[in-house]
N, C-alpha and C positions, 0 to 999 in steps of 0.2 A: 382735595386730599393730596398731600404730596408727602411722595415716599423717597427720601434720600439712598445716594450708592457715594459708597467710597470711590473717588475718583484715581486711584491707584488699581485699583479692579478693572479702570478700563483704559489702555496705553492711548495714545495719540490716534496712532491707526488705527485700533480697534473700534475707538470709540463712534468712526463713522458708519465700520461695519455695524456696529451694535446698532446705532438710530437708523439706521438701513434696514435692518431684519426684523426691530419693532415697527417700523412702518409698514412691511410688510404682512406681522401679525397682526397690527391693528390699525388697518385700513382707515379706519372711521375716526382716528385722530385729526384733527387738527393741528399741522406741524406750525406753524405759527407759534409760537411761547411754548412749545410742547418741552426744549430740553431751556435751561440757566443752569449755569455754571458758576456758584458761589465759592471762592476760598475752599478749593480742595475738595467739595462738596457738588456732585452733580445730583440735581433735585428734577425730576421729571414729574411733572404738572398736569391732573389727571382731568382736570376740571374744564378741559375746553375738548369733552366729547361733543359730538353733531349728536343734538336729542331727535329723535322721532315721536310723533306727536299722531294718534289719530284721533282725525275730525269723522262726524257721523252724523243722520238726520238732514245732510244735507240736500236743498231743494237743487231741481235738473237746471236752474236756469243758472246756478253758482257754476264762475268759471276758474281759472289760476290766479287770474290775476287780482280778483274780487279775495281771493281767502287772502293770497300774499297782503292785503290792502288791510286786512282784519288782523290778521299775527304781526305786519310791521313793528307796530308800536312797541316791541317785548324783545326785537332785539334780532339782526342779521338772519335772513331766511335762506338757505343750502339750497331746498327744491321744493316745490307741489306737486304732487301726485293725486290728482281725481280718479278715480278709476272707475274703467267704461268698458262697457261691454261690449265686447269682439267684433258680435254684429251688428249692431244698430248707432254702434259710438255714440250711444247715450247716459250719462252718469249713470253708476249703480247709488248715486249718495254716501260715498263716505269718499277720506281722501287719506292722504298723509302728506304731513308736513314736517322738513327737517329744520331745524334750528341750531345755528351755529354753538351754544351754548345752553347747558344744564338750568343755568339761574332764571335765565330769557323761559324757555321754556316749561319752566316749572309756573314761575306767574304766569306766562300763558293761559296755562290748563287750568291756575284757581282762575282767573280773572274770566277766560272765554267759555267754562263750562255754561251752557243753558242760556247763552246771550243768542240773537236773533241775527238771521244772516240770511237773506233770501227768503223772508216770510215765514221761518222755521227757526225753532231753538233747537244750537244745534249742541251735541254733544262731546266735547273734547277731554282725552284722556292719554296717558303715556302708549306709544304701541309698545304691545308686545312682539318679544323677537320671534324670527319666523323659526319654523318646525320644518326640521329636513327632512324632505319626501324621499321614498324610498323607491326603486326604480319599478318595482311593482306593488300590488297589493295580494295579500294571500287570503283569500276566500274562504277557505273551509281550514 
């Protein structure tokens, strides 16, 4: 998706501020190709968000380097995240993985849902985003 701004909206100087303070509201771009500048025309390019991806079903012997080795093929991998538990730092079985891009990531999820990785078919799907905790809970 790309949504054009009239390049008169934003002066010389502004315009660093301006990609300075979207970087800052959106963390999780990708500044690489994020701004082009066409004939008067600043087109910001929505399409190289980092997807996050959760994997699940996975067996305790799958480690980072084994998933990155399984998602490779679909395209630049950001991070693996296995997550383990506090005390025994033993997989809980699911993980999350970020990918540089929406397209990579999207065949990802058709192509790896239900394939076999560690003697288990594992299950891959978009994460969803996380839910802001609130600093207590109210009981009654």
């Amino acid at each position: 998706m790309r949504i054009p701004f009239i390049k008169s909206i934003f002066s010389q100087t502004s315009f660093e501020h301006s990609a300075l303070s979207l970087a800052i509201t959106f963390p999780r771009l990708v500044t690489s190709s994020l701004f082009a500048l066409h004939s008067n025309i600043l087109t910001l390019n929505f399409n190289f968000f980092i997807m996050n991806i959760y994997v699940s079903n996975l067996s305790r012997t799958v480690n980072s380097s084994n998933l990155s080795k399984h998602f490779a093929p679909y395209g630049n991998i950001s991070s693996v995240h296995i997550v383990t538990d506090k005390f025994t730092n033993e997989s809980k079985g699911y993980a999350f993985v970020e990918m540089e891009n929406n397209e990579g990531g999207r065949k990802a999820i058709s192509e790896l849902n239900g394939t076999v990785l560690g003697d288990r078919n594992i299950v891959v799907s978009e994460a969803k985003p996380r839910r802001e905790r609130t600093e207590y809970r109210e009981r009654w």
